[in-house]
MOPAC internal coordinates of N, CA, C and O (Angstrom, degrees):
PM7 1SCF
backbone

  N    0.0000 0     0.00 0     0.00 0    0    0    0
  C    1.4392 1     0.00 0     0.00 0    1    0    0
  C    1.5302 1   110.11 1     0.00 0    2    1    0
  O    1.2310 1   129.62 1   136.33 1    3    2    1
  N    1.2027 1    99.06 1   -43.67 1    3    2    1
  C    1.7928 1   110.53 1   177.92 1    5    3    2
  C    1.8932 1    90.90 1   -42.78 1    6    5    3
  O    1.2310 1   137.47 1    95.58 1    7    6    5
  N    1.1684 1    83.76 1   -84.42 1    7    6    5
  C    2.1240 1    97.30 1  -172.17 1    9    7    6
  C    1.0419 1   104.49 1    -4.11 1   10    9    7
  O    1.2310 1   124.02 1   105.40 1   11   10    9
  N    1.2297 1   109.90 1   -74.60 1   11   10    9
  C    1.6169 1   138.51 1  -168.36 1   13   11   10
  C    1.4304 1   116.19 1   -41.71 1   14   13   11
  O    1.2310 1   129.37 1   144.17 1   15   14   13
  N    1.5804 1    99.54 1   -35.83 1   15   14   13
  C    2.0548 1    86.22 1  -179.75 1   17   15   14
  C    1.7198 1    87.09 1  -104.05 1   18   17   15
  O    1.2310 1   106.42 1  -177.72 1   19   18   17
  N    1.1499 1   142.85 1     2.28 1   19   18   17
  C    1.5408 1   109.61 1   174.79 1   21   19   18
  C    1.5931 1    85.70 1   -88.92 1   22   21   19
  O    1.2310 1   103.47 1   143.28 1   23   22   21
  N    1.1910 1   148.01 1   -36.72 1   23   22   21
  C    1.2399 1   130.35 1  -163.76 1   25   23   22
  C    1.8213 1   113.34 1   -74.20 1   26   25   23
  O    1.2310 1   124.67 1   165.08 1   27   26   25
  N    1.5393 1   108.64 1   -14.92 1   27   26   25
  C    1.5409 1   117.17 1   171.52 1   29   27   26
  C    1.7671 1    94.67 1   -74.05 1   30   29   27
  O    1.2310 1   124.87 1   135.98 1   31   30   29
  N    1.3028 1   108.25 1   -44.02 1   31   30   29
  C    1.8307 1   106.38 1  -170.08 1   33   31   30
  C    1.4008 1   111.19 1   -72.11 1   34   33   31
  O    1.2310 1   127.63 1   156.66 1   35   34   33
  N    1.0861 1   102.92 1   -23.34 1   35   34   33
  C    1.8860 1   104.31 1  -174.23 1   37   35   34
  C    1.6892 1    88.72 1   -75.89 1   38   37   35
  O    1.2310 1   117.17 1   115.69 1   39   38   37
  N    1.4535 1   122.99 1   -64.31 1   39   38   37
  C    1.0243 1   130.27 1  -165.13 1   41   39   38
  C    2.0148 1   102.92 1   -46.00 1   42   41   39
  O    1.2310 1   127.87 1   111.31 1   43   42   41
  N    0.8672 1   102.45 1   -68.69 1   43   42   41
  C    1.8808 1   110.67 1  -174.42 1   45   43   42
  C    1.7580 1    84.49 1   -54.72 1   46   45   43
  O    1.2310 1    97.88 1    90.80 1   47   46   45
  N    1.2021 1   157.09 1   -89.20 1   47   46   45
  C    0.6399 1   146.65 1  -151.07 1   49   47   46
  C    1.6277 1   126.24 1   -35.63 1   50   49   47
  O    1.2310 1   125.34 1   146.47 1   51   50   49
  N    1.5205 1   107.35 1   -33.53 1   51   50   49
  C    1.8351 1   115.20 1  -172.59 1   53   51   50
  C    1.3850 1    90.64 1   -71.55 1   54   53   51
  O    1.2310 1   125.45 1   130.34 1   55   54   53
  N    1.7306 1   107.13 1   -49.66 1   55   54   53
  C    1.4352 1   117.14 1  -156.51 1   57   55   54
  C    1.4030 1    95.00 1   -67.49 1   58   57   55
  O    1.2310 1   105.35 1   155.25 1   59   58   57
  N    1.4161 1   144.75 1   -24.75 1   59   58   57
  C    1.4581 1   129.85 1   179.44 1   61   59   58
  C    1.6835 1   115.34 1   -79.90 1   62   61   59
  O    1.2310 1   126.48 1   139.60 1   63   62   61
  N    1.7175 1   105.15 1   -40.40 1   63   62   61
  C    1.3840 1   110.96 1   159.40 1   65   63   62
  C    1.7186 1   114.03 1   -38.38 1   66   65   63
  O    1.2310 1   118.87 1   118.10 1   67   66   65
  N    1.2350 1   119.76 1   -61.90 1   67   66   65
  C    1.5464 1   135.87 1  -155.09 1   69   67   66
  C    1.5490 1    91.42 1   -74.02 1   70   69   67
  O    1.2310 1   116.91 1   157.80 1   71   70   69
  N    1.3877 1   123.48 1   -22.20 1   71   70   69
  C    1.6514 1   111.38 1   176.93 1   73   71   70
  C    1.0689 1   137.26 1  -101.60 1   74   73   71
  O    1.2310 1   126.54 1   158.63 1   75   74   73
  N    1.6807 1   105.03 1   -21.37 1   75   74   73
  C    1.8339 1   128.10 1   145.51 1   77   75   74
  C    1.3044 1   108.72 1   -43.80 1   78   77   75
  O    1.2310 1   120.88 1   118.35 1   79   78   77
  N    1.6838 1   115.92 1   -61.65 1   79   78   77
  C    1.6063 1    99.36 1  -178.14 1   81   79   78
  C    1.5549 1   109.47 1  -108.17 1   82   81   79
  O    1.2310 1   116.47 1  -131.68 1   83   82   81
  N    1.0542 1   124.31 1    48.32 1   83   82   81
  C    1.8525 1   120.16 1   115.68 1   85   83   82
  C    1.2599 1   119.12 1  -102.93 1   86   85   83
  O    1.2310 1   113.15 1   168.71 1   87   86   85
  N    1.2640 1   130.55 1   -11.29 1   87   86   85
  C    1.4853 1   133.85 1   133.40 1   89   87   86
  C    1.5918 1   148.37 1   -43.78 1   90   89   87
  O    1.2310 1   128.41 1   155.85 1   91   90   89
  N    1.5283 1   101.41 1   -24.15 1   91   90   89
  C    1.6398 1   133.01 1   179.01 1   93   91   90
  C    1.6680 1    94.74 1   -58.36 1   94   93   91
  O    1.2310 1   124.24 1   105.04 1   95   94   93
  N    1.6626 1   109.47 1   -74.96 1   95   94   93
  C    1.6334 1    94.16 1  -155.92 1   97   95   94
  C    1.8290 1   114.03 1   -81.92 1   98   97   95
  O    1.2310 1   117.83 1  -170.14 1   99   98   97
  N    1.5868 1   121.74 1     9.86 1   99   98   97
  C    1.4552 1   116.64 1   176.37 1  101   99   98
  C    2.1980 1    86.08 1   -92.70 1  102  101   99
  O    1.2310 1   104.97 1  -175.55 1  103  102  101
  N    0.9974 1   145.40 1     4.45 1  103  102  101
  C    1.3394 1   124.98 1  -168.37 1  105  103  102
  C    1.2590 1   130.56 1  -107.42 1  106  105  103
  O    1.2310 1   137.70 1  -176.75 1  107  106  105
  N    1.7617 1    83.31 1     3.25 1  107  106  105
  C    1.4481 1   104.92 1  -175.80 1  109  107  106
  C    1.6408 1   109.95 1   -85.50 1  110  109  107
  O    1.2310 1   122.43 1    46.89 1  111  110  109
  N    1.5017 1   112.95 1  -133.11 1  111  110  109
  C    1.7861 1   112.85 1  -177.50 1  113  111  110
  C    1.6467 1    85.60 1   -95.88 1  114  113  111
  O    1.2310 1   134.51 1    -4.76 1  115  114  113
  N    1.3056 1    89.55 1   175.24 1  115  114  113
  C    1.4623 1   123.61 1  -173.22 1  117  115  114
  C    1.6138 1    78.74 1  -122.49 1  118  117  115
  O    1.2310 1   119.69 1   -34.08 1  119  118  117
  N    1.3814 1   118.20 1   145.92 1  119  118  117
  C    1.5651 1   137.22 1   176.07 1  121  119  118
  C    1.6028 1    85.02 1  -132.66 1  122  121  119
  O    1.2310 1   137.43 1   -42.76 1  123  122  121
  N    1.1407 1    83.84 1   137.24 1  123  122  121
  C    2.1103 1   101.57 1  -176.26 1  125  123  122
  C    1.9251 1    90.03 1  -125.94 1  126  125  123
  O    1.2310 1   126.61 1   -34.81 1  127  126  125
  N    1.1247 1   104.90 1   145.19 1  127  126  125
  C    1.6854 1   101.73 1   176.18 1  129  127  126
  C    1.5527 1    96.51 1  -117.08 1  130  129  127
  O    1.2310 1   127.57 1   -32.26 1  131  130  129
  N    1.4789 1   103.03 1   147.74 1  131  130  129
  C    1.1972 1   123.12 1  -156.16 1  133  131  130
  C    1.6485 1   107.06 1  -150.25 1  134  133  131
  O    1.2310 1   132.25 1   -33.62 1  135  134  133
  N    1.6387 1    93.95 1   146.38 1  135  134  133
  C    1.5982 1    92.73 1  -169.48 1  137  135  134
  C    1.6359 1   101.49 1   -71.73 1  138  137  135
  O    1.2310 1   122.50 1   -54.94 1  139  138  137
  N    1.2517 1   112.82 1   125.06 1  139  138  137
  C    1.3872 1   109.22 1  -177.08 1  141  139  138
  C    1.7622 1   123.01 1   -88.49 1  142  141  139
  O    1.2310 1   135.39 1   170.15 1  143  142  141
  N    1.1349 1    87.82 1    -9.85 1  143  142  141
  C    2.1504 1   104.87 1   172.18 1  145  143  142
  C    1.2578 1    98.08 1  -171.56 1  146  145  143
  O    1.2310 1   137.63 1    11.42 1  147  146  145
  N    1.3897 1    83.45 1  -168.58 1  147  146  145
  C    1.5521 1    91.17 1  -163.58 1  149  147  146
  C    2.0510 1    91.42 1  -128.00 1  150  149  147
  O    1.2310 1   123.62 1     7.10 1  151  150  149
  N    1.1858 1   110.67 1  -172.90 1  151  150  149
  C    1.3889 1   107.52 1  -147.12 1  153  151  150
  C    1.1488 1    87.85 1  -102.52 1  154  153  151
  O    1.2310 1   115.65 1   -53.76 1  155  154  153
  N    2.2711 1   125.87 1   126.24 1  155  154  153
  C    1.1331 1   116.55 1   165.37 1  157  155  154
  C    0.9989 1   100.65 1    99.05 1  158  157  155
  O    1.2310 1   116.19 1   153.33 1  159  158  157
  N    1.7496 1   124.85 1   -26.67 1  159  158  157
  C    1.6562 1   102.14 1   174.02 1  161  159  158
  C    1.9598 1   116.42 1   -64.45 1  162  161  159
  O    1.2310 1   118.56 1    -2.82 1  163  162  161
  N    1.1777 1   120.36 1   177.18 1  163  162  161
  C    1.3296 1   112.32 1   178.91 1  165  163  162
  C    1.9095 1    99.46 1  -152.18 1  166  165  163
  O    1.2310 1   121.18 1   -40.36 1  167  166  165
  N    0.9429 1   115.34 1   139.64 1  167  166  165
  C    1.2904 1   127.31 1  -163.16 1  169  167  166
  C    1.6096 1   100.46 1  -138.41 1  170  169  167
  O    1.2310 1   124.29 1   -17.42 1  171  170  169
  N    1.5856 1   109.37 1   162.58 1  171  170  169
  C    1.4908 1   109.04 1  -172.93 1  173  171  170
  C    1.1907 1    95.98 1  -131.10 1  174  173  171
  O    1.2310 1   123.69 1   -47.73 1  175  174  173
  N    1.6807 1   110.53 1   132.27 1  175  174  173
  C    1.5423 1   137.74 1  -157.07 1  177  175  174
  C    1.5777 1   107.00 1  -111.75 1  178  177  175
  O    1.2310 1   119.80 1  -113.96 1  179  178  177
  N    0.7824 1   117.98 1    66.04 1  179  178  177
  C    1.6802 1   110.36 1  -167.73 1  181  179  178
  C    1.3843 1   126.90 1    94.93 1  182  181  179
  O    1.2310 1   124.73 1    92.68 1  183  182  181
  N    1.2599 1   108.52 1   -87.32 1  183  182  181
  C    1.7066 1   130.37 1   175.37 1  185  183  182
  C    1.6555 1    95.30 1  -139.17 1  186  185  183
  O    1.2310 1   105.99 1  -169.89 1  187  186  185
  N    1.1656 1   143.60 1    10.11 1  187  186  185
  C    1.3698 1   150.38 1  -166.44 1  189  187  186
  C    1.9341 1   103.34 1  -126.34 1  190  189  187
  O    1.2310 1   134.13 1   -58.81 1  191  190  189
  N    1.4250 1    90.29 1   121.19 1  191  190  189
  C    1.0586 1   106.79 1   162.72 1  193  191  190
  C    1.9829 1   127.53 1   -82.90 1  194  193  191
  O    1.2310 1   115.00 1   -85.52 1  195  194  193
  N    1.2077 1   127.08 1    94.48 1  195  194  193
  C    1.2318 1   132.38 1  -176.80 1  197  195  194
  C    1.2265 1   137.28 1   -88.08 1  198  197  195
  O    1.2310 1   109.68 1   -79.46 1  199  198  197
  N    1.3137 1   136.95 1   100.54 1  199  198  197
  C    1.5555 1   125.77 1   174.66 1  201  199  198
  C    1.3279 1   134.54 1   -86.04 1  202  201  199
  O    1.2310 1   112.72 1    -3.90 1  203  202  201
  N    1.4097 1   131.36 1   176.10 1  203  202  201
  C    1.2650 1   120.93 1   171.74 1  205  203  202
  C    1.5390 1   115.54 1  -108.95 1  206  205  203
  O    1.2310 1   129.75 1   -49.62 1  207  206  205
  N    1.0754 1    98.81 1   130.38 1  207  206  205
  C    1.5092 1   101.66 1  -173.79 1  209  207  206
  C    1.7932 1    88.18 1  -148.61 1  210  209  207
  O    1.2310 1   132.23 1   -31.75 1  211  210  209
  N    1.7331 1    93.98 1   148.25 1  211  210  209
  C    1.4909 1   111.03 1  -171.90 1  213  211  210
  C    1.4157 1   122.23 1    27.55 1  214  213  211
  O    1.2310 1   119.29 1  -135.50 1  215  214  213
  N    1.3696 1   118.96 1    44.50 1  215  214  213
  C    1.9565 1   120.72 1  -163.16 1  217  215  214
  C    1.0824 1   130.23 1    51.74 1  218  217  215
  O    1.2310 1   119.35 1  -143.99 1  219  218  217
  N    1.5848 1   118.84 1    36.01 1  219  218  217
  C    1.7903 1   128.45 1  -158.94 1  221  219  218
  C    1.6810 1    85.79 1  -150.36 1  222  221  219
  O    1.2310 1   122.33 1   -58.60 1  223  222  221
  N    1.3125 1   113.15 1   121.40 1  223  222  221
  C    1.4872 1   117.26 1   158.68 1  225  223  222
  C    1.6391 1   119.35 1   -69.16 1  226  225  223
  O    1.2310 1   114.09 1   -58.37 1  227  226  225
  N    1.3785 1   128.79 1   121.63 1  227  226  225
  C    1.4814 1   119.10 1  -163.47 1  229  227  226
  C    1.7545 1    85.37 1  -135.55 1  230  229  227
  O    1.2310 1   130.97 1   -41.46 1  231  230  229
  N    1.2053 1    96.45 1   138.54 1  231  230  229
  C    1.4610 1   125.45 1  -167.64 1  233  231  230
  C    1.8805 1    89.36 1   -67.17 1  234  233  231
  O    1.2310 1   108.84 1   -45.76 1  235  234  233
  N    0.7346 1   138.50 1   134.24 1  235  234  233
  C    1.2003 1   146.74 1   167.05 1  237  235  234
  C    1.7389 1   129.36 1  -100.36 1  238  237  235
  O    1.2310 1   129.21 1   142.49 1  239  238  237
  N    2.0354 1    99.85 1   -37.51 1  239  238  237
  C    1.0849 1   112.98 1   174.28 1  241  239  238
  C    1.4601 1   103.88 1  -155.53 1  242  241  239
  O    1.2310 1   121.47 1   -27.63 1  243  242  241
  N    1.3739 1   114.79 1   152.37 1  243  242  241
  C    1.4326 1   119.52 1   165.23 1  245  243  242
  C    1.9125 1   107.50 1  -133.27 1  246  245  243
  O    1.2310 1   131.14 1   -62.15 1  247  246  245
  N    1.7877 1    96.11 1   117.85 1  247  246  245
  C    0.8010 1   137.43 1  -151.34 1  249  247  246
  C    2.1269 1   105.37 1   -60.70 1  250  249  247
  O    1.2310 1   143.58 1   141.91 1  251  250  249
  N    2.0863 1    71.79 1   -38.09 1  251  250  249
  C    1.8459 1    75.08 1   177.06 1  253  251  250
  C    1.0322 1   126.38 1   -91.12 1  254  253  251
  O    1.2310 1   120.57 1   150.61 1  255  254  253
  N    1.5326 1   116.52 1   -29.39 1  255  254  253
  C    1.5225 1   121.83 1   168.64 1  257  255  254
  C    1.7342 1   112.05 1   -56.17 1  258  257  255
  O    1.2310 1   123.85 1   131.20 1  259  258  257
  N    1.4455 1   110.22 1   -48.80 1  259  258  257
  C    1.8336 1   115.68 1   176.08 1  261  259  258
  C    1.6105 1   107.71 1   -33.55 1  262  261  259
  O    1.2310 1   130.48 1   105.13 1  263  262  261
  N    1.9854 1    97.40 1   -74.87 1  263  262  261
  C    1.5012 1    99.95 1  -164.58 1  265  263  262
  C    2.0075 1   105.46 1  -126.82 1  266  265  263
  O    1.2310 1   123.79 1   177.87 1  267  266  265
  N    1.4710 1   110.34 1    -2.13 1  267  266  265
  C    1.8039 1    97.73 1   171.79 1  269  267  266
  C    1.7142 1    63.24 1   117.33 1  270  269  267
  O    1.2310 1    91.39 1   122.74 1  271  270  269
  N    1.0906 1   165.70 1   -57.26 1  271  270  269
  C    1.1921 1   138.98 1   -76.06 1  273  271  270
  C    2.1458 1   101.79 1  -120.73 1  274  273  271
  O    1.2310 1   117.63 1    34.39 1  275  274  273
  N    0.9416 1   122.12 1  -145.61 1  275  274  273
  C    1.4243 1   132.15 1   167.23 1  277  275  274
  C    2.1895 1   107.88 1  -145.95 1  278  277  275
  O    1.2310 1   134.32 1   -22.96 1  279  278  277
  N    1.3585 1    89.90 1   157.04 1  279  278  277
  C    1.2695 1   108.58 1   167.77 1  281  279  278
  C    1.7664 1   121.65 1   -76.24 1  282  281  279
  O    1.2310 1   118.54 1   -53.13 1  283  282  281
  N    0.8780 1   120.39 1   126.87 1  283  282  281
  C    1.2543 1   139.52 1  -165.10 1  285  283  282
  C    1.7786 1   111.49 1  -145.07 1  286  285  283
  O    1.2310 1   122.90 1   -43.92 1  287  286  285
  N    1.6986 1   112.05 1   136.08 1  287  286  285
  C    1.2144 1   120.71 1   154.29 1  289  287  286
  C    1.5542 1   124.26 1   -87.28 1  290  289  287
  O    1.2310 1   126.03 1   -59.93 1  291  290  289
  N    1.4499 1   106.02 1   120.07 1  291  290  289
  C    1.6373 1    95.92 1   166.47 1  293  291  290
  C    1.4645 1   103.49 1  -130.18 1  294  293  291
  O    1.2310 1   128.93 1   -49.00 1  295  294  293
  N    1.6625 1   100.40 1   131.00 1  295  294  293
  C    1.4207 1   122.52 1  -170.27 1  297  295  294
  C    1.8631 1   113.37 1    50.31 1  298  297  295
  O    1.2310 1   126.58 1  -127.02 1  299  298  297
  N    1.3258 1   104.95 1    52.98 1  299  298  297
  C    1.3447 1   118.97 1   170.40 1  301  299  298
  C    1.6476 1    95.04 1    68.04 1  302  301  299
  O    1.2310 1   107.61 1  -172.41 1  303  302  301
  N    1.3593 1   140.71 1     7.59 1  303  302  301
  C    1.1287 1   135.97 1   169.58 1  305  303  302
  C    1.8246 1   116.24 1   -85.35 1  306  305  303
  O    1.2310 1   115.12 1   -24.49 1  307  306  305
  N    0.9600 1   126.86 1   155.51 1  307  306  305
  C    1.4453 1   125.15 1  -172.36 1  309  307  306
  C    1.7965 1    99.24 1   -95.25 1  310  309  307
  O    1.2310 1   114.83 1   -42.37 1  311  310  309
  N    0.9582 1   127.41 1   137.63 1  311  310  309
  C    1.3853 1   135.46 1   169.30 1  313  311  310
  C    1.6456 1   127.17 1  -140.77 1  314  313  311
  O    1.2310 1   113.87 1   -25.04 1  315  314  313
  N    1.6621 1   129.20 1   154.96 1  315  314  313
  C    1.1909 1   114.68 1   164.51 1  317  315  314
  C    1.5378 1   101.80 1   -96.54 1  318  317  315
  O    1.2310 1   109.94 1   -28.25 1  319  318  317
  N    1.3406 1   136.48 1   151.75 1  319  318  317
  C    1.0953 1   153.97 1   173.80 1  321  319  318
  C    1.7045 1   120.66 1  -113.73 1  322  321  319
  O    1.2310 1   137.79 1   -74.11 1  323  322  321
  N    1.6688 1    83.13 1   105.89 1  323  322  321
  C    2.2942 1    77.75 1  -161.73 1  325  323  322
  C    1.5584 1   102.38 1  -108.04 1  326  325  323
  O    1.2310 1   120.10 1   180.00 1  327  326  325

C-alpha cells in the first residue's frame, strides 16, 4: 500500500512539473502590436532627427554630425540647430 501512494505521488508530481512548464511561457506579458506613428511624422531623438516610415522610427539626420549642433522643434517643425 505504502508503494502504491509514492508511485501515485511521483506520478502527480512529473505530471504537475510537465504542466508548470507548458504553463511557464503563456504567464508572462502579452505584447499587443500597435501602430507606433503615423507615416512621415518626424520627431527629434537626442541630436537625431527621426521619421516614420513603415512603423519604424529611422534616423533621417544627425544634427551633430551635419553641423556640431542639436535637434530642436520650431513651430511644431523638427530642425537641427547649429
Amino acid at each position: 500500500m505504502r508503494t502504491m501512494k509514492r508511485e501515485k505521488g511521483r506520478t502527480f508530481g512529473w505530471l504537475l512539473v510537465s504542466l508548470m512548464l507548458l504553463a511557464a511561457p503563456l504567464s508572462g506579458c502579452v505584447v499587443v502590436a500597435e501602430d507606433s506613428c503615423n507615416e512621415g511624422e518626424q520627431i527629434c531623438s537626442g541630436d537625431a532627427i527621426e521619421e516614420c516610415i513603415d512603423d519604424d522610427w529611422i534616423q533621417i539626420e544627425d544634427c551633430f554630425t551635419f553641423c556640431g549642433g542639436t535637434c530642436v522643434y520650431l513651430d511644431d517643425v523638427t530642425a537641427c540647430a547649429c
